[in-house]
Short mmCIF file of the C-alpha atoms (twelve columns), coordinates in Angstrom:
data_MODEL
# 
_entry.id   MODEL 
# 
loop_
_atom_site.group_PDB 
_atom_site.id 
_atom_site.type_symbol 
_atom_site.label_atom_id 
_atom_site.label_alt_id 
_atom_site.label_comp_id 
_atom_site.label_asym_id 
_atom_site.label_seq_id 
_atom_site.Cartn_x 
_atom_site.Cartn_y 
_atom_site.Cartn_z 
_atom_site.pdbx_PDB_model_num 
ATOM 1   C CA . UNK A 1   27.080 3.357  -10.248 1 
ATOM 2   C CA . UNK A 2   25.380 5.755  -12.426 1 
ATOM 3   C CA . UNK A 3   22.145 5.683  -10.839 1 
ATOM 4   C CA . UNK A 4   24.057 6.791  -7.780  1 
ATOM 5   C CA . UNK A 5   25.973 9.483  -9.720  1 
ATOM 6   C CA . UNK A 6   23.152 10.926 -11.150 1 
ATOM 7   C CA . UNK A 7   21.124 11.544 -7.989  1 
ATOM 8   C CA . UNK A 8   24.333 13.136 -6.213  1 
ATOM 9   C CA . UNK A 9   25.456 14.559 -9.223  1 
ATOM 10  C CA . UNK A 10  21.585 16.521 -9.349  1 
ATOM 11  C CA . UNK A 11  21.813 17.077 -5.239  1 
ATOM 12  C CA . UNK A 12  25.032 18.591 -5.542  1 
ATOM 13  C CA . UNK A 13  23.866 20.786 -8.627  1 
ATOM 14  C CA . UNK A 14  20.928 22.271 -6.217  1 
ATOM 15  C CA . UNK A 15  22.401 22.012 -3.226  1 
ATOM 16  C CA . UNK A 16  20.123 19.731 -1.371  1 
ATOM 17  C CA . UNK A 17  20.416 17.153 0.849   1 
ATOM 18  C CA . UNK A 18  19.616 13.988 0.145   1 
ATOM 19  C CA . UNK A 19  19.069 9.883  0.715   1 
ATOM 20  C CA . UNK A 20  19.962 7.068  -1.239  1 
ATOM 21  C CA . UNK A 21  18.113 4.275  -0.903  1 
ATOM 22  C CA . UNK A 22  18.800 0.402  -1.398  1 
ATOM 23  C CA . UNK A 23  16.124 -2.248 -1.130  1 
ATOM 24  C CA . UNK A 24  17.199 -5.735 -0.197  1 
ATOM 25  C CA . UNK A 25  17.568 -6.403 -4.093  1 
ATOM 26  C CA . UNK A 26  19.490 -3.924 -5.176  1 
ATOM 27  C CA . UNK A 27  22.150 -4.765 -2.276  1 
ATOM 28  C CA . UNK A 28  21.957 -8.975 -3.701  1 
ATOM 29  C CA . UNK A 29  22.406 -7.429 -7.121  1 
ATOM 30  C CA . UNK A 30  24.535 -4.672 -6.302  1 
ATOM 31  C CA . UNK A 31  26.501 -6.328 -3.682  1 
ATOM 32  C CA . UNK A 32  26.608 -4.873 0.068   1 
ATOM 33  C CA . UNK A 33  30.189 -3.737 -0.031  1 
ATOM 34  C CA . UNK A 34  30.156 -2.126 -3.541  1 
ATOM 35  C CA . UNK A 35  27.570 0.243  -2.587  1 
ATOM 36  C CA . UNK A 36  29.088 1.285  0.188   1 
ATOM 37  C CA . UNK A 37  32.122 2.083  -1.272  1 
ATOM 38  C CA . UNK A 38  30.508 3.683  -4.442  1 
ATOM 39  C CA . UNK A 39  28.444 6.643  -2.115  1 
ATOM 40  C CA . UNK A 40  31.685 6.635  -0.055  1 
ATOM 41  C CA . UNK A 41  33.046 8.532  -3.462  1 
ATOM 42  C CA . UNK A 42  30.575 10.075 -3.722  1 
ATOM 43  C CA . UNK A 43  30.954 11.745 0.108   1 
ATOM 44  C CA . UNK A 44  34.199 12.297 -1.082  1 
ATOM 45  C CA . UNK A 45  33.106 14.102 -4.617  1 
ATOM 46  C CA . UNK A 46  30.647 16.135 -3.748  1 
ATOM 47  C CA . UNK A 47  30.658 18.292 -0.442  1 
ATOM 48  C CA . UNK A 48  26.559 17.951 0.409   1 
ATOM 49  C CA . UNK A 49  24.793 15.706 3.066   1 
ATOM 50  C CA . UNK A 50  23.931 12.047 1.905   1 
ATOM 51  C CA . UNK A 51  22.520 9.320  3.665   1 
ATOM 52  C CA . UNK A 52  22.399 5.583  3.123   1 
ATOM 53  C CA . UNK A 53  19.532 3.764  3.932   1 
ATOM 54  C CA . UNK A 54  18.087 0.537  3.938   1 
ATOM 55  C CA . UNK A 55  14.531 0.792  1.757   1 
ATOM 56  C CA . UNK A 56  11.644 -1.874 3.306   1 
ATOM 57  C CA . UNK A 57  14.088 -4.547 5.285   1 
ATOM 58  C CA . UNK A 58  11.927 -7.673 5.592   1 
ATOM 59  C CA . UNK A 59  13.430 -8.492 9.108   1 
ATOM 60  C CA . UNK A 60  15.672 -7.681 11.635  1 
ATOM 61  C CA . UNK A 61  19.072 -9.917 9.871   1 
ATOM 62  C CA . UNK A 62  18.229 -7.777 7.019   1 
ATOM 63  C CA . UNK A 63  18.523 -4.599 9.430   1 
ATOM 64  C CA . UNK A 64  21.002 -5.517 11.111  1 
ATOM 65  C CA . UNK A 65  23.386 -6.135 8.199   1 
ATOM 66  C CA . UNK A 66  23.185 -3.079 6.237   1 
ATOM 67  C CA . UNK A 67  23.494 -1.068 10.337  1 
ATOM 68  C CA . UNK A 68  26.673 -3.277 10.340  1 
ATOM 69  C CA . UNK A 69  28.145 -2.334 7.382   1 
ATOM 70  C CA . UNK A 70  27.703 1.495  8.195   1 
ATOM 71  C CA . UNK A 71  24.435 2.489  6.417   1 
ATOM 72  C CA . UNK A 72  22.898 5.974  8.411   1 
ATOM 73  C CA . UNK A 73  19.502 4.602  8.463   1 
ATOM 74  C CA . UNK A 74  16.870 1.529  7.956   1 
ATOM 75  C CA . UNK A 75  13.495 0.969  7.560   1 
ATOM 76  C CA . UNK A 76  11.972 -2.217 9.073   1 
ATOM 77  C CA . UNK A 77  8.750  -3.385 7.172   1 
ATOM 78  C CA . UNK A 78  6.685  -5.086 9.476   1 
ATOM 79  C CA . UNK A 79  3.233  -3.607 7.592   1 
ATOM 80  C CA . UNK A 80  2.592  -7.136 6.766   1 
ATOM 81  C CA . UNK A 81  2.114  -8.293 10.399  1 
ATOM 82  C CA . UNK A 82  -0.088 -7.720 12.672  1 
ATOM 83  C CA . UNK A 83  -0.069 -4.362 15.094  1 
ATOM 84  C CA . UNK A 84  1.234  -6.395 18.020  1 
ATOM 85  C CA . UNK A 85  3.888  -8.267 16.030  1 
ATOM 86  C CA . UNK A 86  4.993  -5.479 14.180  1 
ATOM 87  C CA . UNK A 87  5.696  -3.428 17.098  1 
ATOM 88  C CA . UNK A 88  8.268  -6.380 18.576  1 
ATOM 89  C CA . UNK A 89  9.949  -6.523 15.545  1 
ATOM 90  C CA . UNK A 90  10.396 -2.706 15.029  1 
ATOM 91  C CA . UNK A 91  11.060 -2.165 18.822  1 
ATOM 92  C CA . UNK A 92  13.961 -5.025 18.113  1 
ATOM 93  C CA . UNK A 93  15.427 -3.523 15.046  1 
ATOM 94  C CA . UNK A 94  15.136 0.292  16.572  1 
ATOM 95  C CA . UNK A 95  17.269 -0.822 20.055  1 
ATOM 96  C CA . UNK A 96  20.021 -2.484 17.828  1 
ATOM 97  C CA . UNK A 97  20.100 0.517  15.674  1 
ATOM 98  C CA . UNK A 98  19.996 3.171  18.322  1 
ATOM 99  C CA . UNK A 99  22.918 1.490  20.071  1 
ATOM 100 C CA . UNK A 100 25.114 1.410  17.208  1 
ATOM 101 C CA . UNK A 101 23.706 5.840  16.680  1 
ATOM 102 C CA . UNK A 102 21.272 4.372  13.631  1 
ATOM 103 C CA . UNK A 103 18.316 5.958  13.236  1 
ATOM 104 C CA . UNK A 104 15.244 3.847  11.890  1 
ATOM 105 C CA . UNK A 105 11.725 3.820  9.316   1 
ATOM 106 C CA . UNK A 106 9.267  1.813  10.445  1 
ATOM 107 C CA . UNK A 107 5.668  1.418  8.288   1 
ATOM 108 C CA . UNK A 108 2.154  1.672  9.411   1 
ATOM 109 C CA . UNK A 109 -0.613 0.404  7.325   1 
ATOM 110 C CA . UNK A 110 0.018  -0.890 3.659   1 
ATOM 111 C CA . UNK A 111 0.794  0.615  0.369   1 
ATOM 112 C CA . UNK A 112 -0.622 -1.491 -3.089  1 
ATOM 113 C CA . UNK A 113 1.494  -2.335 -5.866  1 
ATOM 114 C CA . UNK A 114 4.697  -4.303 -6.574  1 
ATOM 115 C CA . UNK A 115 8.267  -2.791 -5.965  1 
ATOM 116 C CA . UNK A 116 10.836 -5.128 -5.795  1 
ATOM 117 C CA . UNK A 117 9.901  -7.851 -3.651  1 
ATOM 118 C CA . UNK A 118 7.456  -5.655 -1.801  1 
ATOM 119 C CA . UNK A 119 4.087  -7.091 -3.211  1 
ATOM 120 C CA . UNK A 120 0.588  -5.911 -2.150  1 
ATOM 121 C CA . UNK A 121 -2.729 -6.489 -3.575  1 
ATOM 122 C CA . UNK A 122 -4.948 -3.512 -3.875  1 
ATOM 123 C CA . UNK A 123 -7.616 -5.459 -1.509  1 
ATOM 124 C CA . UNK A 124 -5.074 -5.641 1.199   1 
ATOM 125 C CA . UNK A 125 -3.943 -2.445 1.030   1 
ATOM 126 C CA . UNK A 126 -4.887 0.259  4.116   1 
ATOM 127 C CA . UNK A 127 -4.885 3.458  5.362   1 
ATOM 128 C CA . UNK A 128 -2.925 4.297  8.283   1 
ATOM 129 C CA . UNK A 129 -4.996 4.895  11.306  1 
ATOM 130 C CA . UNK A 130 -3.551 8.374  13.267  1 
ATOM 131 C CA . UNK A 131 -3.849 7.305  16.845  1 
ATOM 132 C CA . UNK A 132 -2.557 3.585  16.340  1 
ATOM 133 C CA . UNK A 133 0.119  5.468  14.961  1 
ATOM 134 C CA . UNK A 134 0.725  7.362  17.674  1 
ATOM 135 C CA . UNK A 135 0.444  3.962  19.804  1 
ATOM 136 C CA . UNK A 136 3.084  2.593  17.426  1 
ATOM 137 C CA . UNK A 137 5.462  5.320  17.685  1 
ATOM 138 C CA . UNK A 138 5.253  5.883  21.292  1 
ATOM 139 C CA . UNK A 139 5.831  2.158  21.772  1 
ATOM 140 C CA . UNK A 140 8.775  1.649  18.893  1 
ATOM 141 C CA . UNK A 141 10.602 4.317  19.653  1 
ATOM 142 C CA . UNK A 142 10.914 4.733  15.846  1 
ATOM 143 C CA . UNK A 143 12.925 7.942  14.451  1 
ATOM 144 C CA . UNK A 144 10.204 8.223  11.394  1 
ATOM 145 C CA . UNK A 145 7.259  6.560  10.411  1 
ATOM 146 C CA . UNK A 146 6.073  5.657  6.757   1 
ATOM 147 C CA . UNK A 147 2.467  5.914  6.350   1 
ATOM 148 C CA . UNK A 148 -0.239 4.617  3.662   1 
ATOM 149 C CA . UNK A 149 -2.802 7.726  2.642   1 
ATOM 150 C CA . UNK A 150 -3.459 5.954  -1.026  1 
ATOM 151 C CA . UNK A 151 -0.300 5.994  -2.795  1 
ATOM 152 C CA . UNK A 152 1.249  2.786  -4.396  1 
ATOM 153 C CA . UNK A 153 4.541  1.209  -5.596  1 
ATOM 154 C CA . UNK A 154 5.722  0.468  -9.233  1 
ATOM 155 C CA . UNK A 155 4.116  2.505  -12.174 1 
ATOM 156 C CA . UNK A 156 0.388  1.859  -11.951 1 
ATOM 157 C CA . UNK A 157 -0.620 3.787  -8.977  1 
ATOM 158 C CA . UNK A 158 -4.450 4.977  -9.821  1 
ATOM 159 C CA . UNK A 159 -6.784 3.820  -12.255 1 
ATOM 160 C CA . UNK A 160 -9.310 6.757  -11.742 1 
ATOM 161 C CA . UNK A 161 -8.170 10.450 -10.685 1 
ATOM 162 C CA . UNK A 162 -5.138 10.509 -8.476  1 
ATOM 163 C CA . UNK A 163 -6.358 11.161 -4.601  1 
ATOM 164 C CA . UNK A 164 -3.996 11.218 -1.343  1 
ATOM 165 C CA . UNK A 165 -5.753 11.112 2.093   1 
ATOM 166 C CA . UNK A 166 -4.465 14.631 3.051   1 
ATOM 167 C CA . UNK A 167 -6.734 14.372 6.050   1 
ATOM 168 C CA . UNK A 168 -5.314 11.262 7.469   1 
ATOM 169 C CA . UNK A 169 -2.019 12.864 6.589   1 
ATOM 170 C CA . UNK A 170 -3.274 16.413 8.876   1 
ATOM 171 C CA . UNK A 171 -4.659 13.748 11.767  1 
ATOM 172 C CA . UNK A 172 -1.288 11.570 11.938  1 
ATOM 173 C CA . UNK A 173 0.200  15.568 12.159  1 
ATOM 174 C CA . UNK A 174 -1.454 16.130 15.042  1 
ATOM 175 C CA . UNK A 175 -0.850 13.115 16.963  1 
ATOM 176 C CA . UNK A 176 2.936  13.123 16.015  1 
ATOM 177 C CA . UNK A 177 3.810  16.735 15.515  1 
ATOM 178 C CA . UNK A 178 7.490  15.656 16.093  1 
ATOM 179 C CA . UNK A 179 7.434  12.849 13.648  1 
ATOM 180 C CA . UNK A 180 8.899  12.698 9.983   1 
ATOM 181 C CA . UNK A 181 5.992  11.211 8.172   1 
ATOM 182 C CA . UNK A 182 7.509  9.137  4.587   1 
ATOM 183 C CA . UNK A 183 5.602  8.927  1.858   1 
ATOM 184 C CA . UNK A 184 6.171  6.050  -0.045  1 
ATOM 185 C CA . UNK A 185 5.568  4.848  -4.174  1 
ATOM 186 C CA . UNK A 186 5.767  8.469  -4.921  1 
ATOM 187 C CA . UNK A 187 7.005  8.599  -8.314  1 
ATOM 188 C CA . UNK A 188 5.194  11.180 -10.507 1 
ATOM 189 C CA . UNK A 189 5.561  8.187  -13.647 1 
ATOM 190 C CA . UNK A 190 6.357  10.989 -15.767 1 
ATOM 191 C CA . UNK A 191 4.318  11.200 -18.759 1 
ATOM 192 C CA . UNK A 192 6.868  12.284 -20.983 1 
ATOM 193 C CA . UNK A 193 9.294  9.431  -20.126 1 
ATOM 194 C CA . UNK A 194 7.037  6.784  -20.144 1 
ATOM 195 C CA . UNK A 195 6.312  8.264  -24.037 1 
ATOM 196 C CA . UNK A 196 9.803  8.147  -24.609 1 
ATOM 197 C CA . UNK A 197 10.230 4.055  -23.659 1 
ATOM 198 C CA . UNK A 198 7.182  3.200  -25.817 1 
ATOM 199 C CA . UNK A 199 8.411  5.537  -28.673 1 
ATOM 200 C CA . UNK A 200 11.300 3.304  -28.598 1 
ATOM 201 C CA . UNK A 201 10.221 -0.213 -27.796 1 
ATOM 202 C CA . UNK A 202 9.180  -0.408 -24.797 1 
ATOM 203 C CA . UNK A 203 5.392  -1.473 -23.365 1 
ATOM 204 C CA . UNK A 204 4.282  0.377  -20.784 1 
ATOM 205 C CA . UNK A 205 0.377  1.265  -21.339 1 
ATOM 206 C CA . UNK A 206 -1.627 3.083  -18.676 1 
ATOM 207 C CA . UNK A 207 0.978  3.686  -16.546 1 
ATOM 208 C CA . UNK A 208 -0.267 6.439  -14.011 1 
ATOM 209 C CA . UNK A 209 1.411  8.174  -10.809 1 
ATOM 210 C CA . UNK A 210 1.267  11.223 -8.346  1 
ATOM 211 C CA . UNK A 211 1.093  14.440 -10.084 1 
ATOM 212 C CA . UNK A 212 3.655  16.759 -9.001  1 
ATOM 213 C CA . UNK A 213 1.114  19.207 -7.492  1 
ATOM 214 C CA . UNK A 214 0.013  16.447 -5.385  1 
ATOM 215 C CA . UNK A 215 3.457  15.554 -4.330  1 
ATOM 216 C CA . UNK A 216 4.317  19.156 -3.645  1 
ATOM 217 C CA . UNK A 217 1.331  19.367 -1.695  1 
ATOM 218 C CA . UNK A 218 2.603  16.602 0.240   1 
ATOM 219 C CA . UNK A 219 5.875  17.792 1.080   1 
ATOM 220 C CA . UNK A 220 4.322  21.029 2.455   1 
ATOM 221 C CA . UNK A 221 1.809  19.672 4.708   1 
ATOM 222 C CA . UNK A 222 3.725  17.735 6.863   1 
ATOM 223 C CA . UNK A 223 5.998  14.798 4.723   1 
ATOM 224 C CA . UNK A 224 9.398  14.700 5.648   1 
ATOM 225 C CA . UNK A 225 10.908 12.003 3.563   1 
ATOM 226 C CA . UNK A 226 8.928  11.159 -0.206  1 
ATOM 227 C CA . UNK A 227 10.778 8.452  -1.832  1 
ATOM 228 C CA . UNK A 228 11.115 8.425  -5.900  1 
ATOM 229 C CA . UNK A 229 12.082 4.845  -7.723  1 
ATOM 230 C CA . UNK A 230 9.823  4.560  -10.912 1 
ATOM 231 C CA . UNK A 231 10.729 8.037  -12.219 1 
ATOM 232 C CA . UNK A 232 14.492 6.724  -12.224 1 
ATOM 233 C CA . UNK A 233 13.907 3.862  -13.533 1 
ATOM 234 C CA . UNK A 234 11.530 5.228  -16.752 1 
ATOM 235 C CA . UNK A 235 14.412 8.094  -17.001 1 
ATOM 236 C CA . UNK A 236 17.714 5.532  -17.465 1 
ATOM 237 C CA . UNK A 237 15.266 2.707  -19.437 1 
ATOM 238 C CA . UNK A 238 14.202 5.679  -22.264 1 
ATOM 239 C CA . UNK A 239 17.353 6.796  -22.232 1 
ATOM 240 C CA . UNK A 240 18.917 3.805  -23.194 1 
ATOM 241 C CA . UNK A 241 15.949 2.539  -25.269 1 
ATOM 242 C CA . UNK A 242 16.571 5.827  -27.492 1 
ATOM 243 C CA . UNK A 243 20.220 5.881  -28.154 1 
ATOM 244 C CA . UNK A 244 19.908 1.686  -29.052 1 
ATOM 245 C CA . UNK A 245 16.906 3.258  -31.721 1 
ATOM 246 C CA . UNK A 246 19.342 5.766  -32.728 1 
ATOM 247 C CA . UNK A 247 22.045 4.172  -33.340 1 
ATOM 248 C CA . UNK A 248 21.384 0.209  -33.336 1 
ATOM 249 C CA . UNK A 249 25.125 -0.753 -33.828 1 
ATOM 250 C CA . UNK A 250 26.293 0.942  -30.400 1 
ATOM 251 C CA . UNK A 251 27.969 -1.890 -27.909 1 
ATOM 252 C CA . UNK A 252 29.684 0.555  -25.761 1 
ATOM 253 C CA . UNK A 253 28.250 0.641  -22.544 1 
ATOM 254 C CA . UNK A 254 29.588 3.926  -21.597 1 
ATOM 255 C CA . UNK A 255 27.996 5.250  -25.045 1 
ATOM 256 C CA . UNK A 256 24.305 4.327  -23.708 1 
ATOM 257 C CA . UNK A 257 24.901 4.961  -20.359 1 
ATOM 258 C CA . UNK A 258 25.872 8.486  -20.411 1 
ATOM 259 C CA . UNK A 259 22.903 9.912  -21.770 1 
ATOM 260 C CA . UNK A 260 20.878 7.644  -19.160 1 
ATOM 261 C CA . UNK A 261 23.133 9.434  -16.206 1 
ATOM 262 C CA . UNK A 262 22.518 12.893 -17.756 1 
ATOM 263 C CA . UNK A 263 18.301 11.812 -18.117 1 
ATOM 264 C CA . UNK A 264 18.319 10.694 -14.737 1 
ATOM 265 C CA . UNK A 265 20.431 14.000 -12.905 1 
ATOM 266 C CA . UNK A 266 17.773 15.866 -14.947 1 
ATOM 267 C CA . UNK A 267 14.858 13.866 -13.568 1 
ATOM 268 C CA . UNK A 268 16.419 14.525 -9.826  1 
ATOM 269 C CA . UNK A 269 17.165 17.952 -10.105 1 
ATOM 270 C CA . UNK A 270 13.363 18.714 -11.383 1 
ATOM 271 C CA . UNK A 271 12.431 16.741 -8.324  1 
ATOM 272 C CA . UNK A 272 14.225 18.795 -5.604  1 
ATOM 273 C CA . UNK A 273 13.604 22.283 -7.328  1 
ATOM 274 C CA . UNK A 274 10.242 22.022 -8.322  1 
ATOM 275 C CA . UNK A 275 8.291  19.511 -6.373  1 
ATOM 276 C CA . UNK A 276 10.131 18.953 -3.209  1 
ATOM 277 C CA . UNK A 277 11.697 22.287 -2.344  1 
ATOM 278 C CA . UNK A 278 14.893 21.075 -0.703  1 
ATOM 279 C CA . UNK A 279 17.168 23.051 -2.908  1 
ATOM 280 C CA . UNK A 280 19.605 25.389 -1.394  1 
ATOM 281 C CA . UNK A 281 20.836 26.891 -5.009  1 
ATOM 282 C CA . UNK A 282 21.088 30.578 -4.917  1 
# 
């Protein structure tokens, strides 16, 4: 509930559009039907487009569930197959969707790193190639296309200097001018909230993501769609790491919680102003 406050609550404050995501472990933690209802308030709080989407369904039950209970979008994973395989399955999950007026993600070539139960070894990882992309689009029918150009999931992105295949990026442009290209693990791992977990407990050494000039760069040469997770997650876990250091007898959830909420709508809002440009605010 907060996490999904916070994000609107930042959207709203700039004016921006924006998705919420759920992976197939937040909705078995979270529960289908209570998120759902919890950005349903939130359509009803805050007068600003929001869309609910599935993040990385593993198959088309998955899909088809979340298009079922009245999600505006999925993505259908099928990176880990083979070309030929993954094209049945996303040309399966993209009729069901467009028949119910669901749009639908689909992935081409695979990102490294672990996010949720998404988990890639940086030897199997790949680029994207532009004009099996085009191939994959043409024969999908998919509404927008996630593609790998060297970023990763979770908090340890790069070991070296931090490099995106901009010219893969520029090529897969060109084939699919009419595309939205995603950009997935795109969280900047803020350097300033992974120092505030370990100044207050926490253990998370060499942690390393994509620097928000990188990221802007992204979303001006072509990215439609750059999805954030660590950055939330470092925001709400320093938050709450630094009020328990500050004042070790708090049991109040709501006491802990609040300044994790207000960390979080800060993270967001610095997101949509300042790297992404989709705020509206005058």
């Amino acid at each position: 509930m907060e996490i999904i406050q916070a994000i609107v609550d930042a959207a709203a404050k700039e004016n921006s559009p924006v998705i919420l995501q759920a992976s197939s472990s937040a909705i078995k933690y979270a529960r289908i039907g209570y998120l759902k209802k919890m950005v349903e308030a939130a359509l009803e709080e805050h007068d600003i487009p929001i869309a609910l989407h599935l993040d990385h369904g593993a198959d088309f039950e998955t899909c088809k569930m979340c298009i079922d209970h009245g999600f505006s979008s999925v993505m259908i994973d099928g990176s880990k197959y083979d070309f030929e395989k993954n094209v049945a399955l996303t040309k399966k999950v993209v009729e069901y969707a467009h028949s119910k007026g669901v749009v639908v993600e689909a992935e081409l070539g695979k990102l490294a790193g672990i996010e949720d139960e998404v988990n890639v070894s940086a030897a199997d990882a790949m680029y994207t190639d532009p004009m099996q992309a085009k191939e994959f689009v043409e024969r999908t029918k998919c509404d927008s296309l996630a593609i790998a150009i060297g970023t990763s999931h979770g908090a340890y992105k790069f070991k070296g200097e931090a490099k995106l295949r901009f010219d893969i990026l520029q090529k897969v442009k060109q084939e699919l001018p009419h595309t939205p290209i995603v950009l997935h693990g795109a969280s900047t791992v803020i350097p300033e909230l992974v120092e505030m977990c370990n100044q207050y407990g926490g253990d998370i050494p060499g942690a390393k993501g994509v620097p928000d000039e990188i990221l802007h760069e992204a979303s001006i040469s072509g990215v439609s769609k750059i999805n954030v997770d660590t950055d939330l997650r470092l925001a709400m876990t320093g938050a709450i790491r630094k009020a328990f250091a500050e004042d070790p007898s708090a049991f109040d959830p709501r006491k802990y919680l609040t300044p994790a909420r207000e960390l979080i709508t800060q993270t967001v809002q610095h997101k949509i102003r300042d790297v992404f440009g989709s705020s509206n605010k005058a």
